[in-house]
C-alpha positions, 0 to 999 in steps of 0.5 A: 500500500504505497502512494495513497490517501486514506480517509478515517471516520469515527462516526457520531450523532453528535460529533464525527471524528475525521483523519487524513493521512497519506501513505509516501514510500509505504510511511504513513503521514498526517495530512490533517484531522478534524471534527464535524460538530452537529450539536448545533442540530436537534433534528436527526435527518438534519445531522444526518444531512450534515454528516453526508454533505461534510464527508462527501466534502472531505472525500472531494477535498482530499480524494481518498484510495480508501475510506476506514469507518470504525464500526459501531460497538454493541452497548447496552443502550439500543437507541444509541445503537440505532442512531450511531448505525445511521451516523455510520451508514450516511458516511458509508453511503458518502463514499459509496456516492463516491465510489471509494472502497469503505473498510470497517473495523471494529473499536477493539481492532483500531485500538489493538493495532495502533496501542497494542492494547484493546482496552487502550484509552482514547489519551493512550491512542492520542498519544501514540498518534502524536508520537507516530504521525508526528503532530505538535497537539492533541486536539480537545475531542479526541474524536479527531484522533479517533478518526485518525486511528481508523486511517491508520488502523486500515493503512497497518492492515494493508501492510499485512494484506497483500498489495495486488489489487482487489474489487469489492464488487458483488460480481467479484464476491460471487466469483469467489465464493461459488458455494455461498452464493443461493 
């Protein structure tokens, strides 16, 4: 995985986290990391309207390879569930629009690989960002980390995953797995 940009996504309803980093001569660098803040919103549809247009944003601005979403955790509370899978699927659905390769990866996964630790705190993987991207500040809402360990939680699984080219089409798929298909 050489030569690409990787966009990173920790969804929310309330605040989305962002990380952008590229990948030159197979070294990741962080080309920038940010929130989207919908507290300003009491309506659903509206903040889900607002997290498609900012990611379709982010995606034409930065006109990433892949795009890595951290998947929602199963908590106790099932609304909450709900509404961060409906956070999830409109910025899936943005880069879906946009035809970009959307990898998800569970919060333990992005922990494990940037800190070694899955029970990792949102400081621990802040400061194992900084110290690996080489950034000058921790932003307030790790959020914005967060989002930039999801990049590079996806650019750590390339390494390991081969560099050929793959599809991610259902044609594909189907080709693949003969015996799985009805």
């Amino acid at each position: 995985m050489s030569d690409r940009v990787i966009l990173g996504i920790d969804p929310g309803t309330i605040i989305m986290g962002y990380g952008v980093i590229k990948v030159v001569n197979k070294q990741p660098e962080m080309v920038t990391m940010g929130i989207i803040d919908m507290s300003k919103f009491t309506d659903p549809y509206l903040k889900l309207s607002h997290i498609y247009k900012r990611t379709i944003g982010l995606i034409d601005a930065y006109m990433p390879d892949d795009l890595a979403i951290e998947a929602p955790f199963f908590g106790k509370n099932v609304q909450s569930m709900l509404k961060l899978g409906r956070a999830q699927g409109v910025a899936i659905a943005a880069g879906i629009a946009r035809e970009i390769p959307i990898f998800e990866y569970a919060p333990l996964k992005i922990k494990m690989s940037i800190t070694g630790s899955g029970s990792a705190s949102k400081e621990q993987v802040a400061r194992i960002l900084q110290h690996t991207l080489k950034f000058k500040d921790i932003p307030k809402k790790l959020d914005a980390t967060d989002g930039l360990a999801a990049a590079l939680c996806h650019f750590y699984q390339g390494k390991v995953i081969s560099s050929k080219k793959t599809s991610n089409s259902w044609s594909d798929f189907i080709n693949k797995n003969p015996n799985r298909v009805i």
